[in-house]
C-alpha positions, 0 to 999 in steps of 0.5 A: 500500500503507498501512501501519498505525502502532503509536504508540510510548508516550511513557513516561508509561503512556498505553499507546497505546490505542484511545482515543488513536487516535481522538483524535489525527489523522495529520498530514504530516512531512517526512522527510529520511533519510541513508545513508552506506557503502563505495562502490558502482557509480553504476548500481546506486545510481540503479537502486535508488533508483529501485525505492525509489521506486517501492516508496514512493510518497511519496517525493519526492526523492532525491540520491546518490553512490557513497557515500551518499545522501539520501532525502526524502519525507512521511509520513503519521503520528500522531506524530513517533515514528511517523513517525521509526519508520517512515523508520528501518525504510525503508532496511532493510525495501527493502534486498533489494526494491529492491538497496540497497547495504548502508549505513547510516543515519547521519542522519533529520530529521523535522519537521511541515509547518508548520515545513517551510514556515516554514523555506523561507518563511524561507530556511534549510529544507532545501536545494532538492530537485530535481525529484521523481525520482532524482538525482546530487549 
């Protein structure tokens, strides 16, 4: 399923318009979001996390605890805005599709895959994701 991104203006009057479009390609980003509340049942995070992923298919990784979790995956996007519009939506548009506990996001990187691969080239990125798939911390 794709979706279509709207672009969020970036307050200096370009509106957005069709002519912007064409000029600026997508580009890849590399979303990490956390999510965070009370504690839930192991099972039922892993079972929904697993759903999440199969709804979204580019999520990459995901870690969890019965109190919160981290999601990784890359986005498609023009922009970061879109692309942090989009990761900021996911949680809650997949809360009822896929039984998530009703957490809240309490933290969203988004960085482009140039820096992403700086930063593992250089060995300070983000801590080395499992393999693809659901996984406990």
């Amino acid at each position: 399923m794709r979706r279509a991104l709207t672009s969020v203006g970036t307050g200096d009057g370009d509106g957005g318009g069709p002519e912007q479009d064409q000029d600026q390609a997508s580009r890849l980003w590399h979303v990490t979001l956390s999510v965070s509340g009370k504690p839930a049942p192991l099972s039922e995070v892993r079972r929904g996390l697993e759903q999440l992923a199969h709804d979204h298919p580019f999520l990459l990784t995901s870690r969890y605890a019965d109190d919160h979790a981290e999601i990784r995956y890359w986005e498609e996007a023009r922009d970061l805005h879109d692309a942090a519009a989009v990761a900021l939506r996911l949680w809650g548009e997949h809360r009822s599709s896929a039984q998530l506990p009703p957490w809240e996001i309490v933290g969203l990187e988004v960085i482009d895959r140039a820096t992403y691969h700086l930063r593992v080239a250089e060995g300070y990125g983000p801590p080395p994701a499992h393999p693809v798939g659901v996984h406990p911390y």
